[in-house]
C-alpha positions in Angstrom: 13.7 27.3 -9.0 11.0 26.5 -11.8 9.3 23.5 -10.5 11.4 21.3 -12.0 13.6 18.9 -10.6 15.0 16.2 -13.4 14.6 16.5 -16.7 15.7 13.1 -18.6 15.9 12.8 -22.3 16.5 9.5 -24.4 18.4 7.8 -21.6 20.9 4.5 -22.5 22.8 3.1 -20.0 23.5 -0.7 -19.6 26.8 -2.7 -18.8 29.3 -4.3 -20.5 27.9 -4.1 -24.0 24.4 -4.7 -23.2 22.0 -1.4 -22.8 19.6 -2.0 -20.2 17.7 0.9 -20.8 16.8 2.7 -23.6 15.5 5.6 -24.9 14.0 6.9 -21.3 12.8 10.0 -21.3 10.9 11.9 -18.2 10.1 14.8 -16.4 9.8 15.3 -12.5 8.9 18.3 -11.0 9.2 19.2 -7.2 6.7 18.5 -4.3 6.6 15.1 -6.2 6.6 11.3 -5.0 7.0 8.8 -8.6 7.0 5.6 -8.1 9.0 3.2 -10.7 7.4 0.0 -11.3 7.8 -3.4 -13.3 8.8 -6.9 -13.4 12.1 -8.6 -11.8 14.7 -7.0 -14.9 13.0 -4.8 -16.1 15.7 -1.9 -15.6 14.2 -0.6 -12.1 17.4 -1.0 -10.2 19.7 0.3 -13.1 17.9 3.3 -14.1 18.2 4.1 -9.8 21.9 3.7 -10.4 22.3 6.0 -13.2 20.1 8.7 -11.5 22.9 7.8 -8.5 25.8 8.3 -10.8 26.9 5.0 -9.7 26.2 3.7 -13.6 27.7 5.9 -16.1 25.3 7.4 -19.4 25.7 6.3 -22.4 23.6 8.0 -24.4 20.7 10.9 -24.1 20.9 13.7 -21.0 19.8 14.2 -17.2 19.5 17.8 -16.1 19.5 18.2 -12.6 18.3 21.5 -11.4 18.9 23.3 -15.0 22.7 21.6 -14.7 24.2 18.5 -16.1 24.1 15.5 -13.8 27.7 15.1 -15.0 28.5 18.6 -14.0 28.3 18.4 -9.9 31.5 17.8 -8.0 30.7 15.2 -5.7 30.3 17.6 -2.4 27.6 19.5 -4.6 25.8 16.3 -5.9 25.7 14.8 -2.3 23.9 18.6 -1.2 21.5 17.8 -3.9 20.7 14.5 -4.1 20.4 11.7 -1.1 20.1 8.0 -2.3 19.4 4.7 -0.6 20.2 1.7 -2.3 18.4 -1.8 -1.9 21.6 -3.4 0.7 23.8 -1.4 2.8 27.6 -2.1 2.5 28.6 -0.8 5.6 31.1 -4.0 7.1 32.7 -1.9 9.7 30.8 -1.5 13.4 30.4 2.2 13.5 27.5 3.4 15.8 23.9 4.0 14.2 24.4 7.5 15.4 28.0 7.9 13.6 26.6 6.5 10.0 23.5 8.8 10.2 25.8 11.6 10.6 27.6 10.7 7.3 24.6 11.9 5.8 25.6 15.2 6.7 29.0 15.0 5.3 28.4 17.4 1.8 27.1 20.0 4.5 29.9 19.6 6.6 33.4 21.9 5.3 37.0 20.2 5.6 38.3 20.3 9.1 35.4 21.3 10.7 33.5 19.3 13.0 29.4 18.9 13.0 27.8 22.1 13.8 24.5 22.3 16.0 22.1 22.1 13.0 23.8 19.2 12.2 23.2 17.5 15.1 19.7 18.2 15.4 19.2 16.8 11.4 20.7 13.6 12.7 18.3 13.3 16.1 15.3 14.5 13.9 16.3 11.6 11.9 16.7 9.4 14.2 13.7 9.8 15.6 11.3 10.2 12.3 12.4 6.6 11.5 12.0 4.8 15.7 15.7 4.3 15.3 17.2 6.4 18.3 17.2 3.6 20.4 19.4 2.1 18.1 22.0 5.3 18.0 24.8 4.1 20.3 24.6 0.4 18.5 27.2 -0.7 15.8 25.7 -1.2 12.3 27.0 -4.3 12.2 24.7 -5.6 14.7 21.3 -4.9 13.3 18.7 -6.7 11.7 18.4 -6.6 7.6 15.4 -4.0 9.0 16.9 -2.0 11.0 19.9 -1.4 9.2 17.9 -0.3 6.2 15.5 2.5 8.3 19.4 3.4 9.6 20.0 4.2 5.5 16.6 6.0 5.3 17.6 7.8 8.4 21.3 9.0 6.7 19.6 10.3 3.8 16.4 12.4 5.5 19.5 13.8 7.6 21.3 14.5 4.9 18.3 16.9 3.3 18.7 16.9 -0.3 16.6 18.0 -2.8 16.2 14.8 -4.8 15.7 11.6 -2.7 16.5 8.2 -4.4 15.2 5.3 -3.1 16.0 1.3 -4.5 13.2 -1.0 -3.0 13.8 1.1 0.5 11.0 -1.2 2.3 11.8 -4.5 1.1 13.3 -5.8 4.6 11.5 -3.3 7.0 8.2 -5.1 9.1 4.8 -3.5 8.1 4.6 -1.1 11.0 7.1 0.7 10.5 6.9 0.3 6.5 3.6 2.7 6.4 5.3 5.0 9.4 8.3 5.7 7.0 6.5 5.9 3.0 4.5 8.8 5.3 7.7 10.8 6.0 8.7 10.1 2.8 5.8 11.4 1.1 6.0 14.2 3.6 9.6 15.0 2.5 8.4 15.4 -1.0 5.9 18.3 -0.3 8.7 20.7 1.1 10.2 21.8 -2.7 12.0 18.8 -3.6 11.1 15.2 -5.4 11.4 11.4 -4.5 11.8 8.6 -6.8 11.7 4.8 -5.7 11.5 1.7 -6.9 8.7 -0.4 -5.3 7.9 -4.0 -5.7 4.7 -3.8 -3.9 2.2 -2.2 -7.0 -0.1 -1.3 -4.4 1.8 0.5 -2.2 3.3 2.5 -4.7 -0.2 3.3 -5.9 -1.5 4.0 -2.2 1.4 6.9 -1.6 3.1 8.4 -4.9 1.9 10.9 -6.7 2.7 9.5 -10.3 3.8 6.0 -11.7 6.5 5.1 -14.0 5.6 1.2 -15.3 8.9 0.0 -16.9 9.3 -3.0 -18.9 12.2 -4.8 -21.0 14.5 -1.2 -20.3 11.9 1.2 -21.5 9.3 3.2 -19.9 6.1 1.6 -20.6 3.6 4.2 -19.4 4.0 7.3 -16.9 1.1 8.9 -15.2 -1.0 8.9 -12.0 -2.0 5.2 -10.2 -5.4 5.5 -12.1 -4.1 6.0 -15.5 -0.8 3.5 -14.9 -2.6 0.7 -13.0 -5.1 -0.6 -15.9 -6.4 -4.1 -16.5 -4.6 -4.1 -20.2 -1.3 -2.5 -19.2 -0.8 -4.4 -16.1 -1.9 -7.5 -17.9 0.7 -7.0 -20.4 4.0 -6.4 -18.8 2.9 -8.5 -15.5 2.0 -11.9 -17.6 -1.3 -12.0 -14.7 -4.6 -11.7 -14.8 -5.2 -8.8 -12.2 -8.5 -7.3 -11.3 -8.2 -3.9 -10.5 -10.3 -2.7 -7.4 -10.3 0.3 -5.4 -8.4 0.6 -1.9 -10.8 2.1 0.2 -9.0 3.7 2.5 -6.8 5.8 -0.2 -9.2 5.6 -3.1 -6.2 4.6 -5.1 -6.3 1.4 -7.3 -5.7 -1.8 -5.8 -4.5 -4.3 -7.8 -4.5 -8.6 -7.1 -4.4 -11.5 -9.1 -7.4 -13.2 -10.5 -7.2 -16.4 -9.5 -8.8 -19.3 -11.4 -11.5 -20.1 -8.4 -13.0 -23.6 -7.7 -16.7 -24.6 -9.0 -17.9 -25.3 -5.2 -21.2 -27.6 -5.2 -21.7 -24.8 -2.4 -22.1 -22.0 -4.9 -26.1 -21.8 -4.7 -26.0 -20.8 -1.0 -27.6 -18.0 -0.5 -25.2 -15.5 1.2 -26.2 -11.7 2.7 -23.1 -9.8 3.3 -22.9 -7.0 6.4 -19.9 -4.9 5.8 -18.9 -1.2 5.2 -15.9 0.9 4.9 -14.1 -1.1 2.7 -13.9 -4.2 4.8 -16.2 -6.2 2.3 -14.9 -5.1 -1.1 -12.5 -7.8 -1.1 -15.0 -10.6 -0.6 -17.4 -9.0 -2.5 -15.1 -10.0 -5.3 -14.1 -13.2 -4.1 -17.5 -14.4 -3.6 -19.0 -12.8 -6.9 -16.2 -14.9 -8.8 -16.8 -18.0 -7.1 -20.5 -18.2 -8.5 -22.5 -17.1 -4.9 -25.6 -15.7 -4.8 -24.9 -12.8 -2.8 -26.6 -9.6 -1.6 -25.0 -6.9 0.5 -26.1 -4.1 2.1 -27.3 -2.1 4.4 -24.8 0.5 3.2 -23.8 4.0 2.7 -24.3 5.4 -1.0 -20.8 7.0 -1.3 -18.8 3.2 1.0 -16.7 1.7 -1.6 -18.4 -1.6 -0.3 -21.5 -0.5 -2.2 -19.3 0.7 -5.1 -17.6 -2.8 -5.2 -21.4 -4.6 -5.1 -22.5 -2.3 -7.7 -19.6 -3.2 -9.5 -20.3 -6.9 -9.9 -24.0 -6.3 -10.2 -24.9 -7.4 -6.5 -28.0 -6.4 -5.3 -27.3 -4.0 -2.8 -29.5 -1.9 -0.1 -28.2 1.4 0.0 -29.2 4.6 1.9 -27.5 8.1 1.5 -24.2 8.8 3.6 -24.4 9.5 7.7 -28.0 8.9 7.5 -29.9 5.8 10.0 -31.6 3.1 8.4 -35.2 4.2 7.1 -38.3 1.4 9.3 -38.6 0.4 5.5 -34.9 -0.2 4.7 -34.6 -2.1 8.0 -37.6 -4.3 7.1 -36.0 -5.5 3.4 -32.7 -6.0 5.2 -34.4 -8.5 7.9 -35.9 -9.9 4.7 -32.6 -10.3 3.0 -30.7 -11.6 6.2 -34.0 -14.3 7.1 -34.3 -15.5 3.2 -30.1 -16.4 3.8 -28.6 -19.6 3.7 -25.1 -17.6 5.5 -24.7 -14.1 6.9 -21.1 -13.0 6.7 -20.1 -9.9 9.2 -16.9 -8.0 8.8 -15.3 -6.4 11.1 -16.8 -3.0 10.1 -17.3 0.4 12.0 -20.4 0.6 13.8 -22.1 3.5 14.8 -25.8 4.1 15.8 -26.3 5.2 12.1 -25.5 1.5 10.8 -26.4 -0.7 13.8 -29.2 -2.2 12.9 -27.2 -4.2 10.0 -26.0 -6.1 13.9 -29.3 -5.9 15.4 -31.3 -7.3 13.3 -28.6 -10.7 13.7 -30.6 -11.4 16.5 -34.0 -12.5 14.7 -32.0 -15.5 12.9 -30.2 -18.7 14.4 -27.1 -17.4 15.1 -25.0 -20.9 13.3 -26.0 -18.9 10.2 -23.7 -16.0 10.9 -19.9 -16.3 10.2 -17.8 -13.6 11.6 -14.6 -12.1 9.8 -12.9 -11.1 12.8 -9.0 -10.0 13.4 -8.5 -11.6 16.0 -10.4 -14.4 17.9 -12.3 -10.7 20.1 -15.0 -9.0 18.7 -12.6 -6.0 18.0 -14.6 -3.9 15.7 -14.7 -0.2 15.9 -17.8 0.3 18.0 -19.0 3.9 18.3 -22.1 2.6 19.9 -20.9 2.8 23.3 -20.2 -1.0 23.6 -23.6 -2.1 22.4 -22.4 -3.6 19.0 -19.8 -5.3 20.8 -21.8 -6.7 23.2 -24.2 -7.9 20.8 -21.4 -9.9 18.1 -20.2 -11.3 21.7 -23.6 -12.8 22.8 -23.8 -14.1 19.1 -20.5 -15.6 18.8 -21.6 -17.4 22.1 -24.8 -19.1 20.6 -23.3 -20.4 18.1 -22.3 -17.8 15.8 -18.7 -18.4 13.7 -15.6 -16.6 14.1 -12.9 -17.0 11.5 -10.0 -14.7 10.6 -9.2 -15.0 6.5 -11.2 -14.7 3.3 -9.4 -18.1 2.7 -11.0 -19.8 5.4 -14.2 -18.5 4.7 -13.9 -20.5 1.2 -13.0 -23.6 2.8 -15.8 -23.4 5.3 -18.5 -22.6 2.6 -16.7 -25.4 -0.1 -17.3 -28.0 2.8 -19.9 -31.1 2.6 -21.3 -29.9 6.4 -22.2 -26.4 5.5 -23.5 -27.4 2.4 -25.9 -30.0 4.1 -26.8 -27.7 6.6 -27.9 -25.0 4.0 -29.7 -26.8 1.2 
């Protein structure tokens, strides 16, 4: 094998009369998770069923391999290429366990029953995706998410070397959405490819490898998240506004829509941010655009916190990475946090290092301090032994805020009490 999986030149394919796609041309290599892209109509699901061979060519070429797509008998193209489409169409109640062993059909030779390997590809399965509780259950009787890990199931049993995938997490609860993209991405390191078709930009841009942005049946620009997700480009074929930030726990862009923020009477509060690992960026944003006066800090150098602040031209105390707060660096954050109208605290990992930025909470009143917590426990990842913990709790019982949501953190701050409270 070369390295090279598809090779598509000057693709048309459409229906009826009408080509939905035109003149598509790309290359995908193995050990390689694309990601197609684009608007609602933009050709996403059609160029899936051409690659499936449920959509005939009309014009250009796929090679496959170094073959014609055309040129595989079915058996051989089912050994080769696995796909799952956006809905199932399975009406008849075979077990879970029955319709993941379909997958294994182009393996299996006339007459012959499953062999051993066989059944182990369908338990691995099974198991990869939490669905061999469901093996003994009909189809039928599964939820628009279960049925569809089923399909993703069929196919990873099946073990092809192309895996096609329409929208596969569009009906599957979050868990188990990030559980499966990982075995997915997985499956694309072992000497084969995966293409899907994602309608969430960012997830696509967390987990693929490369992008493919289509727009009005043509490719609009292929290339990794960075070079694919840009202000102009998404701007363009989205008809948003987006602002393009970095997810912090990938380092991959992160894309969200700019959203045309209200003028608070609020916006000359004075705000200090305590945050790290990501878990501020978002409000760093937010608040930046809404016309605070903001500072942040203490932070790391290399957090994408800092990068964020730095970003919107926040002033920002900073120290180098894994180091603990300098005597001077903890006396210009009690400055900082004291000269505040609000302090907001994220739920950010604490560890001896960074502590102090909760410490030092306890030299102001704590009806000052708003807390962005998950849930209504101070559940922040606490290496301190308890100690940060302990101290948000004894807080949040003076007096201190908790809320849950950016969004409620606006309408607290756009509010005539807070603004009274502050000025």
């Amino acid at each position: 094998m070369t390295g090279q999986i598809l090779e598509i030149s000057d693709l048309s394919a459409g229906y009826d009369e009408n080509d939905i796609l035109q003149e598509i041309s790309l290359l995908v290599r193995e050990k390689s998770f694309v990601g197609v892209i684009g608007p609602n109509g933009s050709g996403k699901s059609t160029f899936m069923q051409v690659l499936a061979r449920s959509l005939p060519v009309r014009d250009g070429d796929i090679i496959l391999l170094g073959d014609p797509l055309q040129s595989y008998s079915y058996r051989d193209f089912g050994v080769k290429v696995g796909y799952v489409p956006q809905e199932s169409d399975i009406k008849f109640k075979y077990p879970v366990y029955e319709v993941v062993m379909m997958g294994r059909n182009p393996h299996i030779e006339r007459f012959r029953p499953p062999s051993d390997a066989d059944h182990e590809a369908v338990r691995r399965a099974l198991q990869q995706t939490g669905t061999l509780e469901l093996a003994d259950r009909p189809i039928t009787a599964l939820s628009g998410g279960e049925r569809q890990r089923v399909m993703i199931a069929r196919v990873l049993a099946q073990d092809p070397v192309l895996l096609l995938l329409d929208e596969p997490f569009a009906h599957i609860d979050i868990h188990h959405q990030y559980e499966l993209i990982r075995i997915i991405r997985d499956a694309s390191r072992e000497k084969r490819a995966v293409i899907g078709v994602f309608h969430d930009i960012n997830l696509a841009a967390a987990y693929c490898d490369d992008l493919v942005l289509m727009h009005n049946g043509r490719i609009r620009a292929y290339g990794k998240p960075e070079e694919v997700l840009t202000t102009e480009l998404i701007h363009e074929v989205f008809r948003i506004r987006p602002v393009i930030d970095i997810n912090p726990t990938t380092g991959t862009p992160f894309v969200y829509v700019e959203e045309d923020l209200k003028e608070s009477d609020a916006h000359t509060l004075r705000i200090h941010l305590i945050s790290g690992g990501g878990t501020g960026s978002y409000l760093i944003s937010l608040l930046s655009r809404s016309g605070y006066s903001l500072s942040c800090g203490v932070l790391a150098e290399n957090d994408s916190d800092c990068m964020m602040a730095r970003k919107y031209g926040i002033p920002t105390l900073a120290e180098p990475p894994f180091s603990r707060l300098s005597f001077e660096m903890e006396e210009k954050l009690a400055e900082l946090v004291l000269s505040a109208d609000v302090v907001i605290v994220t739920s950010m990992p604490v560890g001896w290092g960074n502590y102090p930025n909760i410490r030092v909470l306890q030299q102001i009143d704590p009806k000052k301090i708003i807390c962005i917590l998950p849930s209504s426990e101070p559940t922040i990842p606490d290496f301190t032994g308890g100690v940060a913990t302990d101290t948000i709790k004894k807080l949040l019982s003076n007096g201190a805020l908790s809320i849950s949501s950016p969004g409620e953190l606006l309408e607290i701050l756009q509010t005539t009490q807070i603004v009274n409270d502050y000025k």
